[in-house]
C-alpha positions in Angstrom: -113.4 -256.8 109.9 -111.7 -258.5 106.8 -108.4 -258.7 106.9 -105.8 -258.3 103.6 -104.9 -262.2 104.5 -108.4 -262.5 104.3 -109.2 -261.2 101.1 -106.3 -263.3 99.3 -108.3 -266.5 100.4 -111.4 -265.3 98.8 -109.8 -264.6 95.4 -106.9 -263.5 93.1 -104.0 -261.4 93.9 -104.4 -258.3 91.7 -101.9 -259.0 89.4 -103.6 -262.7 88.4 -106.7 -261.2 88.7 -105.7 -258.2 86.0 -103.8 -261.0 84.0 -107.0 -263.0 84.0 -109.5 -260.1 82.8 -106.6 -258.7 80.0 -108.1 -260.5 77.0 -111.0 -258.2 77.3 -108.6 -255.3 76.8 -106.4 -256.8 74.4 -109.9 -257.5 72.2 -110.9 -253.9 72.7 -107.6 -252.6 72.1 -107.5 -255.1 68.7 -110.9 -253.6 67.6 -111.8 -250.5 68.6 -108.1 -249.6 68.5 -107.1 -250.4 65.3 -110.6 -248.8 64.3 -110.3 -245.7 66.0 -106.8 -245.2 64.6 -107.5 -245.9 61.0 -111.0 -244.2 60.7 -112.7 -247.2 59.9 -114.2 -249.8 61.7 -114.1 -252.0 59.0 -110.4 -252.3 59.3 -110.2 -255.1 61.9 -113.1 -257.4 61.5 -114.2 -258.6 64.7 -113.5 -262.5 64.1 -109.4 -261.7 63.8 -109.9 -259.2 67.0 -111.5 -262.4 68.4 -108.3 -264.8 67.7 -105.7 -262.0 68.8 -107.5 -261.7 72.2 -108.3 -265.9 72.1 -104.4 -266.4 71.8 -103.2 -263.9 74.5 -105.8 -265.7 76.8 -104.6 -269.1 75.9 -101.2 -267.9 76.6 -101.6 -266.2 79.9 -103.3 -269.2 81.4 -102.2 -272.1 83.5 -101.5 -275.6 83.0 -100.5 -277.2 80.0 -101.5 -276.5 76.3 -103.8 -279.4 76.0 -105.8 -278.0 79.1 -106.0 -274.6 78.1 -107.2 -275.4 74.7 -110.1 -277.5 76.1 -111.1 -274.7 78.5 -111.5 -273.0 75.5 -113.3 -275.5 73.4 -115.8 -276.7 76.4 -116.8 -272.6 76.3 -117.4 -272.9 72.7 -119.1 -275.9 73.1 -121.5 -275.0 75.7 -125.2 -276.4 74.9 -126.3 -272.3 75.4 -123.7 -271.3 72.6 -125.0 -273.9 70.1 -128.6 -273.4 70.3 -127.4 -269.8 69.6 -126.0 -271.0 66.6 -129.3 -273.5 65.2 -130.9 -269.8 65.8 -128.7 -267.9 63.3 -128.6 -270.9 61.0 -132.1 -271.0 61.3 -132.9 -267.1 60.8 -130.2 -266.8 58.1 -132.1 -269.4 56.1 -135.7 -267.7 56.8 -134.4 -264.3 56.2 -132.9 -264.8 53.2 -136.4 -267.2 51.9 -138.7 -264.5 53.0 -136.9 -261.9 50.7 -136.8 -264.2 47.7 -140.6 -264.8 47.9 -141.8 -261.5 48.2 -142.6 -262.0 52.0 -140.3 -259.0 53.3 -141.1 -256.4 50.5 -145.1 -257.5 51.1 -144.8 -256.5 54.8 -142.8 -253.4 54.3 -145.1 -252.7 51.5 -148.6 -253.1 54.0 -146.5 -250.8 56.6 -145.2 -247.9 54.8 -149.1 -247.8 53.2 -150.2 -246.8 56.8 -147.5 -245.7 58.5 -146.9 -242.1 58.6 -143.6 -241.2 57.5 -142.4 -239.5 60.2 -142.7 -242.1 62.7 -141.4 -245.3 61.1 -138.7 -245.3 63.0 -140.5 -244.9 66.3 -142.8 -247.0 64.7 -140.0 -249.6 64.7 -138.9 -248.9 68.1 -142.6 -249.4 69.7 -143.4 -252.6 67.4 -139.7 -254.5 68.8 -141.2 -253.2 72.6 -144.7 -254.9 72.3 -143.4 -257.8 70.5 -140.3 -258.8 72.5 -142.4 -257.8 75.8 -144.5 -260.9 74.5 -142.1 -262.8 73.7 -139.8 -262.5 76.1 -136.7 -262.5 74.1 -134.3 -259.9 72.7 -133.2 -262.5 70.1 -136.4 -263.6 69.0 -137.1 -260.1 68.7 -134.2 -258.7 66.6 -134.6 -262.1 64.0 -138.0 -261.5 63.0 -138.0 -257.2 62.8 -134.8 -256.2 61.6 -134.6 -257.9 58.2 -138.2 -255.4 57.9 -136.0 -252.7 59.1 -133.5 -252.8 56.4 -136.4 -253.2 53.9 -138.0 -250.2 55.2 -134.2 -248.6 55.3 -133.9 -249.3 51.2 -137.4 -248.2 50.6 -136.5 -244.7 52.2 -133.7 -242.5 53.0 -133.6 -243.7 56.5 -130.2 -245.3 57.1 -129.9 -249.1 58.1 -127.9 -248.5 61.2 -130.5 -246.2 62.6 -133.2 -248.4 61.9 -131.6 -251.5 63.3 -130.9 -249.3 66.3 -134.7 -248.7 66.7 -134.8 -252.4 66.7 -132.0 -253.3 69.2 -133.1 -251.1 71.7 -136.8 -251.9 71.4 -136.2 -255.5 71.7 -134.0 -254.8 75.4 -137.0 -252.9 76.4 -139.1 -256.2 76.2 -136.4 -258.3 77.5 -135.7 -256.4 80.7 -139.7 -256.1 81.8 -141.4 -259.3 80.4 -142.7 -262.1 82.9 -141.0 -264.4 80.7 -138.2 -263.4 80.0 -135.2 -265.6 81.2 -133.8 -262.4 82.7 -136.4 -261.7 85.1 -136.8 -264.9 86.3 -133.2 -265.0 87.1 -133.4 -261.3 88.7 -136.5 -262.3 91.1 -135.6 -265.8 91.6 -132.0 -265.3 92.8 -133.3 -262.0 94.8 -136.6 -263.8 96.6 -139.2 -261.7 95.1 -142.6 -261.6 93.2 -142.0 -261.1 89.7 -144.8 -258.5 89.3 -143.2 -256.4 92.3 -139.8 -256.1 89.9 -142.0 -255.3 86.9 -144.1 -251.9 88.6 -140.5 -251.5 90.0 -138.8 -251.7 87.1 -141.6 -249.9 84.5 -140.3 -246.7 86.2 -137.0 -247.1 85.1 -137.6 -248.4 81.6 -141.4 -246.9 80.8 -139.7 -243.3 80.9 -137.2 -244.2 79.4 -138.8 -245.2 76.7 -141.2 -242.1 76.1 -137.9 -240.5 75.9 -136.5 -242.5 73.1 -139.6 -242.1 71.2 -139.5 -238.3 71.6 -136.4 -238.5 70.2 -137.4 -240.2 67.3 -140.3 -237.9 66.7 -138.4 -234.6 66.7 -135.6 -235.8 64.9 -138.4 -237.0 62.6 -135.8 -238.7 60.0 -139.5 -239.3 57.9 -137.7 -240.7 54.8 -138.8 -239.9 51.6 -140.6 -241.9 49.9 -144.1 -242.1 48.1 -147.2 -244.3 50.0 -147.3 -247.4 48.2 -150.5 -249.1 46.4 -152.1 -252.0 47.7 -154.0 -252.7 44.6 -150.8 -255.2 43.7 -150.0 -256.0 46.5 -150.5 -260.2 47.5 -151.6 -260.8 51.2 -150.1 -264.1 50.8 -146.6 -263.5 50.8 -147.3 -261.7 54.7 -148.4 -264.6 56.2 -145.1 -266.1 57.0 -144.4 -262.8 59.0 -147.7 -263.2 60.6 -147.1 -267.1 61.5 -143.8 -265.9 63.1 -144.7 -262.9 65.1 -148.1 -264.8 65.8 -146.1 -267.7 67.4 -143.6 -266.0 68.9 -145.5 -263.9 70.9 -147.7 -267.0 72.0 -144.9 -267.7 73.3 -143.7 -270.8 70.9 -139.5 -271.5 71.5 -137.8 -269.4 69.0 -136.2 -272.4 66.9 -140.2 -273.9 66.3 -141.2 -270.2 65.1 -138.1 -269.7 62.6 -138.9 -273.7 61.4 -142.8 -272.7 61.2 -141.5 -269.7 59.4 -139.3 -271.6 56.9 -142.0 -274.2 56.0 -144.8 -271.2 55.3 -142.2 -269.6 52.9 -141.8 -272.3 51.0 -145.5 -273.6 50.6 -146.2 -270.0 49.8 -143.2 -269.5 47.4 -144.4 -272.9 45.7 -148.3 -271.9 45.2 -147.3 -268.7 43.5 -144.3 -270.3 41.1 -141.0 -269.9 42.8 -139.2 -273.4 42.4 -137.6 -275.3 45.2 -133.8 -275.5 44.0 -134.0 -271.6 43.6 -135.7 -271.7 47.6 -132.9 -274.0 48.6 -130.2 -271.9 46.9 -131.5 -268.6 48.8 -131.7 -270.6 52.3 -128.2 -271.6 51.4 -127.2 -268.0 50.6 -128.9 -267.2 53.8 -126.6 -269.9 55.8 -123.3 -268.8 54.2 -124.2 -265.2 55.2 -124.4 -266.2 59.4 -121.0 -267.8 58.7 -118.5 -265.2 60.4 -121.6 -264.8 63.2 -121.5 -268.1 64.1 -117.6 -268.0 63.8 -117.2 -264.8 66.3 -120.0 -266.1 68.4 -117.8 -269.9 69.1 -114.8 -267.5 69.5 -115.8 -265.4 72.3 -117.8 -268.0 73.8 -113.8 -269.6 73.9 -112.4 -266.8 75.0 -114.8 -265.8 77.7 -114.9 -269.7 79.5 -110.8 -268.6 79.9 -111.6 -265.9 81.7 -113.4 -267.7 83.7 -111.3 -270.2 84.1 -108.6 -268.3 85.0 -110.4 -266.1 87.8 -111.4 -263.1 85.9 -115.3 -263.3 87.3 -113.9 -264.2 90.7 -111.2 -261.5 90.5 -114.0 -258.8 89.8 -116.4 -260.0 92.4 -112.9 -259.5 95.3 -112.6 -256.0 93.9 -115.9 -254.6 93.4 -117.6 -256.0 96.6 -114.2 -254.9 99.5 -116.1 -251.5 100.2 -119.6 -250.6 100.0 -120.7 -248.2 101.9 -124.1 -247.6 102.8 -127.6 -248.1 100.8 -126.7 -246.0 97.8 -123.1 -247.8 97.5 -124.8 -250.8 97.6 -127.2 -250.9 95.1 -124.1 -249.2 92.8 -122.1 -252.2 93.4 -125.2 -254.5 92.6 -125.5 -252.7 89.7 -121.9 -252.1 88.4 -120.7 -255.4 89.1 -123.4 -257.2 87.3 -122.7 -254.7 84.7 -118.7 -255.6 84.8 -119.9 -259.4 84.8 -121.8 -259.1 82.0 -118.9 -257.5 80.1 -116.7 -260.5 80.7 -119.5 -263.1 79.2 -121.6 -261.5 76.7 -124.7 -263.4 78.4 -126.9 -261.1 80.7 -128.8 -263.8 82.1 -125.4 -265.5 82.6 -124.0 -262.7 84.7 -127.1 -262.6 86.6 -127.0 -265.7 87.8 -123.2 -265.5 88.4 -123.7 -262.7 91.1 -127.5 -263.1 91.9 -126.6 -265.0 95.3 -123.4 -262.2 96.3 -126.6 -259.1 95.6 -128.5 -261.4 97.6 -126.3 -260.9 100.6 -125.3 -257.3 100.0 -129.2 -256.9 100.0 -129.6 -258.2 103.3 -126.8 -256.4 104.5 -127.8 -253.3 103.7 -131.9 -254.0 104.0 -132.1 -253.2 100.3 -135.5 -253.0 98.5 -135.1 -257.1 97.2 -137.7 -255.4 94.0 -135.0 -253.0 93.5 -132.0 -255.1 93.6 -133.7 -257.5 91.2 -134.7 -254.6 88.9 -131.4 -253.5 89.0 -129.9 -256.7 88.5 -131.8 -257.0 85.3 -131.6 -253.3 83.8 -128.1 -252.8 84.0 -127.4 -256.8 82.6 -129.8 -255.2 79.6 -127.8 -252.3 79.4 -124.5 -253.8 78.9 -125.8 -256.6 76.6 -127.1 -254.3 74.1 -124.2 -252.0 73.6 -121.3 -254.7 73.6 -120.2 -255.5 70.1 -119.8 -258.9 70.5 -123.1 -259.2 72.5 -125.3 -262.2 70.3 -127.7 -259.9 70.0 -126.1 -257.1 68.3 -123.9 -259.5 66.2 -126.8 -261.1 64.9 -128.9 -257.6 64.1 -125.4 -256.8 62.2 -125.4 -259.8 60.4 -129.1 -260.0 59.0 -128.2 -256.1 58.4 -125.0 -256.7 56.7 -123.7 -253.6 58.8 -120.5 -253.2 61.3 -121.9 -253.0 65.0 -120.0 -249.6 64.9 -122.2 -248.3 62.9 -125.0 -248.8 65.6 -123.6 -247.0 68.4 -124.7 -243.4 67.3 -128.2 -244.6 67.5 -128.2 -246.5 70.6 -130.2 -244.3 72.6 -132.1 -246.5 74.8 -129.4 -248.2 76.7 -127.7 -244.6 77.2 -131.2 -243.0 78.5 -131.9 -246.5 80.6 -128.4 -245.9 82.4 -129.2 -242.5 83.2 -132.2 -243.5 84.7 -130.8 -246.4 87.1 -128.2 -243.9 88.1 -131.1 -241.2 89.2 -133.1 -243.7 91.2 -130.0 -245.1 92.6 -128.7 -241.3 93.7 -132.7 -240.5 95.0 -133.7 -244.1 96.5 -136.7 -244.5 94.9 -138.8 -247.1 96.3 -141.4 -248.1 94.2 -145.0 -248.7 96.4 
């Protein structure tokens, strides 16, 4: 039996573990507060919720100045964080290209020609499954489809946010079921199993799921109104870059080689058929300066998250959320929630994975869990929480290409809300998977 003497070696004391998590609340409070309250979540950009919340952390930890401020600067720092940022430097730059050729409105053009009206946005939501299921990356994912999103969004009455939203969520679906996805390696590594046992576990969670969402989209049937384009004018040309992308990407080519290959078609395209260099440079420039307060939110939270850290805020949740389980269905919840709460504090699902894969490991034996289950679990709620948090990379990055507020998201985010469900049902029955 663990004592209370006991538990205080293991961790925090409540109060320094509260103290430790509170620049999550002061950010929310910051954001969504001062959102909520005014009636517009353009009020409070992210970036200055970001600093508010970075200075209270810096504040309320130990040691000296100096030490807190590299704490925060080694987060930022951290080699994950900046190949995050050569990606949205890179898909600024081909975003922005691909619309000054002709490449995006080309694609969009070919797609609205066969696409029936009424399912472009499931039609969105299916593509960002298959492709981020091949690709195994939600990022990867959201770079090349949602700039064809908000093309398809101007070309009809379908609103941005709820086509990005198709997006998002399609590109989670991918990332929480494909063999190569860095999430279910660290699922079924950390939990000892095969990774096609978590996948015909985890299809039943997710698959559903799915058919749901697209139901959803098909009755609401926001078709958009538009008239089918021509192809008469249409130059098959200016698709290949899109084709080159999504080609390599789902062969499974690292995301900063597709978005270079990408870049390079655009312009050899743009020069065969007359658009000049400078005018290329200046729209990949444009492109840049438009992932500026991305990249700057993106070092911040990074910062502010390695504080957390660094102060016991991971630790301090692990203490709480692990002193009672009781019993099979308790313990898969606490798998589940506390990856969930983990992934809150670091904005990195595979991160949080990892950071409580070994702790499911030994609830699992404790309990003689279903190790396919746990690992499924592991991942789905990781996917769940990464796609709805507003400073998730992810969702700041869809935002960005989009030019929207991540608030404006949240109305549509119908996969992450119809996933949870599901978890909670198979956690409540026990399903085990044969």
């Amino acid at each position: 039996m663990t004592t209370k003497s006991d538990n205080n070696t293991l961790g925090l004391s409540a109060g320094k573990g509260l103290l430790a998590l509170s620049p999550i609340l002061v950010f929310l409070l910051a954001y969504l507060g001062v959102s909520i309250v005014s009636h517009d979540f353009y009020k409070m950009p992210i970036a200055v919720a970001f600093i508010i919340a970075a200075v209270w952390a810096v504040i309320v930890s130990a040691g000296d100045f100096t030490k807190r401020i590299n704490v925060f600067s080694k987060g930022a720092a951290n080699p994950d964080i900046l190949f995050m940022v050569w990606i949205f430097i890179l898909a600024g730059a081909f975003a922005s290209l691909a619309k000054s050729i002709g490449a995006i409105d080309a694609t969009v053009q070919l797609a609205l020609h066969y696409m029936p009206g009424g399912f472009i946005v499931a039609g969105l939501f299916i593509a960002s499954c298959i492709i981020s299921m091949a690709v195994g990356t939600s990022v990867g994912t959201v770079t090349a489809i949602v700039p064809l999103a908000c093309q398809m969004s101007a070309d009809t009455d379908i609103s941005t946010a709820y086509a990005v939203a198709a997006v998002l969520c399609g590109s989670f679906f991918g990332d929480n079921l494909s063999f190569i996805s860095d999430t279910t390696i660290a699922a079924t590594r950390t939990q000892n199993c095969k990774m096609n046992d978590k996948f015909k576990v985890n299809i039943w969670l997710a698959g559903p799921a799915a058919l749901v969402v697209i139901a959803v989209y098909l009755l609401q049937h926001e078709a958009g109104t538009y008239v089918a384009t021509s192809l008469d004018d249409l130059n098959y040309w200016l698709i290949l870059p899109y084709i080159i992308v999504i080609g390599t990407a789902m062969a499974g080519v690292n995301v900063v080689k597709v978005l270079l290959l990408g870049i390079a078609s655009c312009l050899a395209i743009g020069m065969a058929f007359g658009s000049g260099m400078i005018d290329m440079c200046s729209s990949m420039g444009d492109g840049i300066d438009g992932m500026g307060q991305l990249i700057t939110v993106t070092l911040l939270a990074a910062g502010l998250l390695a504080i957390i850290e660094f102060n016991g805020g991971i630790r301090y949740l692990i203490q709480v959320m692990t002193n009672r389980i009781n019993g099979k269905k308790g313990a898969y919840a606490t798998v589940g929630s506390l990856v969930a709460l983990v992934n809150l504090c670091t904005a990195n699902n595979t991160i949080a994975i990892i950071t409580v894969g070994s702790l499911s490991k030994s609830i699992s034996d404790r309990f003689a869990l279903d190790s396919r289950k746990v690992a499924s679990v592991l991942d789905t709620c990781s996917c769940i929480i990464q796609c709805i948090i507003p400073y998730g990379a992810q969702m700041l990055l869809a935002t960005s290409l989009a030019e929207i507020s991540p608030m404006e998201l949240y109305p549509y985010l119908y996969y992450p809300e119809v996933l949870a469900i599901a978890v909670v049902l198979s956690i409540l029955f026990n399903r085990r998977s044969r």
